[in-house]
C-alpha positions in Angstrom: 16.6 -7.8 1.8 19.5 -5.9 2.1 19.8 -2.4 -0.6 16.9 -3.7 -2.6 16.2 -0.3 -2.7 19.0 0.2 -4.9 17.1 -2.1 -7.7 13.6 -1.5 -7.2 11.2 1.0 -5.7 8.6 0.3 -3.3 6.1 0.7 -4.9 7.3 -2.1 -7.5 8.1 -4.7 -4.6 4.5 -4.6 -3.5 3.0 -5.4 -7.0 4.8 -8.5 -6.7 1.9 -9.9 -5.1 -0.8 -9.0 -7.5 -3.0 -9.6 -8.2 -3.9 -10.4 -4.8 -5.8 -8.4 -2.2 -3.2 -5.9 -0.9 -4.0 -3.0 1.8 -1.6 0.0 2.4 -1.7 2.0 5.3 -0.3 5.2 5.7 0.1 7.9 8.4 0.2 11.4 7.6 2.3 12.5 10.1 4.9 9.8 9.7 8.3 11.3 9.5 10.3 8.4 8.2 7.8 7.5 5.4 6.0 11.0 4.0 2.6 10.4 2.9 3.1 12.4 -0.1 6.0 9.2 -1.1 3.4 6.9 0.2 0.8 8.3 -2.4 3.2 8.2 -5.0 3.9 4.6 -4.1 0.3 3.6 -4.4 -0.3 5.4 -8.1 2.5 2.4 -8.8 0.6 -0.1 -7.0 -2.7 1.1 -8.4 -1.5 1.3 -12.3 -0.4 -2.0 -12.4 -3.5 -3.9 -10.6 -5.0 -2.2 -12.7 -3.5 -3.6 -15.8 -3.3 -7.0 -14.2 -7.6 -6.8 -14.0 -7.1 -6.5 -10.5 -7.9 -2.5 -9.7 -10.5 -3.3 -7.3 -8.0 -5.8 -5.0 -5.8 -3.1 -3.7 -6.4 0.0 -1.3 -4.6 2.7 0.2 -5.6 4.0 3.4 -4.6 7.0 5.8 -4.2 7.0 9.4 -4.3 10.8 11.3 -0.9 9.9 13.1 2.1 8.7 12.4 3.9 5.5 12.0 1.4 3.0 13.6 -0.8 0.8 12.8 -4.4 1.8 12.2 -7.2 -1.3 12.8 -10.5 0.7 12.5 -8.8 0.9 8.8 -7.5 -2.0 7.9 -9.8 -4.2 9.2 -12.6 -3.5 7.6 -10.9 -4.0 4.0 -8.7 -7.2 5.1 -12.8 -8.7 5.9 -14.1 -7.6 2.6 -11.5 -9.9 1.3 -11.6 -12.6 3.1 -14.8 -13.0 4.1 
């Protein structure tokens, strides 16, 4: 969606789907997404499950590169949730 940035932050847009499972992956040497932003995205994400009774249904994980994507994370939580 075009500037949605300009009325929401990230870390708001992904609560929308609370309380369902959600995993966020992160790399920490990702220069167009910092990880420290990314971690302050998830404290959103993670306050709000949590007040939705849903703390345990989202996870934040970090990758040792940069923007990618990182199965030997991810995979592992998506199957713990839809197994």
């Amino acid at each position: 969606m075009p500037r949605i940035a300009k009325y929401v932050d990230m870390g708001e847009l992904a609560c929308l789907i609370a309380p369902r499972p959600l995993v966020i992956l992160a790399g920490v040497k990702d220069h167009g997404f910092h990880i420290d932003g990314s971690r302050e995205v998830f404290e959103v994400v993670q306050k709000i499950y949590d007040k939705v009774g849903a703390g345990n249904k989202c996870r934040f994980c970090e990758g040792d590169g940069g923007h990618e994507y990182y199965p030997a994370l991810a995979w592992p939580l998506i199957h713990k949730y839809i197994d």
